[in-house]
C-alpha positions as CSV (number, residue, x, y, z in Angstrom):
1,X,217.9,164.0,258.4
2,X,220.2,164.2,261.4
3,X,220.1,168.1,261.6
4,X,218.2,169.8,264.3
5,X,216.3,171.7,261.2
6,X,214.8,168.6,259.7
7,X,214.2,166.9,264.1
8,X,210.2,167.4,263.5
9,X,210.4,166.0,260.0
10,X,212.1,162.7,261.8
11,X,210.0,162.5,264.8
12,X,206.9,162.3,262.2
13,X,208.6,159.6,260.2
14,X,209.4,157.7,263.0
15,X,205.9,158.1,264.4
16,X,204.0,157.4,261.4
17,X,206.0,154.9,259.5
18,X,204.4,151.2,258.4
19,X,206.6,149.5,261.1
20,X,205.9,152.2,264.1
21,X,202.4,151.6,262.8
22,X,202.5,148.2,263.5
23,X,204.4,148.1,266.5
24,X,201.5,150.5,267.7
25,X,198.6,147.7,266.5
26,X,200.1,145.5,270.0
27,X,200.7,148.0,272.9
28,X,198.6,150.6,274.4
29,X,200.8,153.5,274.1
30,X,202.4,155.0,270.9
31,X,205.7,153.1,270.8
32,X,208.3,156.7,269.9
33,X,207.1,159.1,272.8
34,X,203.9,160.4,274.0
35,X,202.2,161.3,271.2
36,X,201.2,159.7,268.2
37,X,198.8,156.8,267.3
38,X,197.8,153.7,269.7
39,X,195.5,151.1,270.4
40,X,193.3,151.1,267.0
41,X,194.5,154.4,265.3
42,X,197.1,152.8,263.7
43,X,194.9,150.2,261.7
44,X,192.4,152.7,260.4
45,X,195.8,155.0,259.2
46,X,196.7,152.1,257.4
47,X,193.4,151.1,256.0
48,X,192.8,154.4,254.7
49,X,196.2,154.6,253.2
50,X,195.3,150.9,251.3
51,X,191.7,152.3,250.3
52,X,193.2,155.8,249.1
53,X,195.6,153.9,246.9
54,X,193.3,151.1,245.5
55,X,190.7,154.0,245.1
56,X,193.6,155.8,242.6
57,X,194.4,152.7,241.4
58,X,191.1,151.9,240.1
59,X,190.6,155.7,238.9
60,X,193.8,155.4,236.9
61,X,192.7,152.2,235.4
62,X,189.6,153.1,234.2
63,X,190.8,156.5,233.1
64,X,193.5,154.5,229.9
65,X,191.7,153.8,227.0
66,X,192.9,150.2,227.3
């Protein structure tokens, strides 16, 4: 994760990770540079990530034969 190969793959986790997310919700520029998500980005990235998961959840759970 350190190399210079994987440096984009790092600056995207450290952009869009939960924490950086949340750090964004307060402040009116993207906390890890100048680009990324501010201001009320974050929230809907995060409320789409919790509806894209309940949504699978719910499709898995009615998929068993349970």
């Amino acid at each position: 994760m350190f190399s210079e190969a994987l440096k984009s793959v790092q600056e995207w986790l450290f952009t869009y990770a939960i924490p950086s997310q949340m750090i964004a919700l307060y402040s009116s520029r993207p906390p890890f540079g100048e680009d990324g998500p501010a201001g009320w980005e974050p929230l809907l990235i995060m409320g789409g990530t919790a509806a894209l998961a309940l949504a699978g959840a719910y499709a898995l759970l009615n998929s068993r034969d349970v």
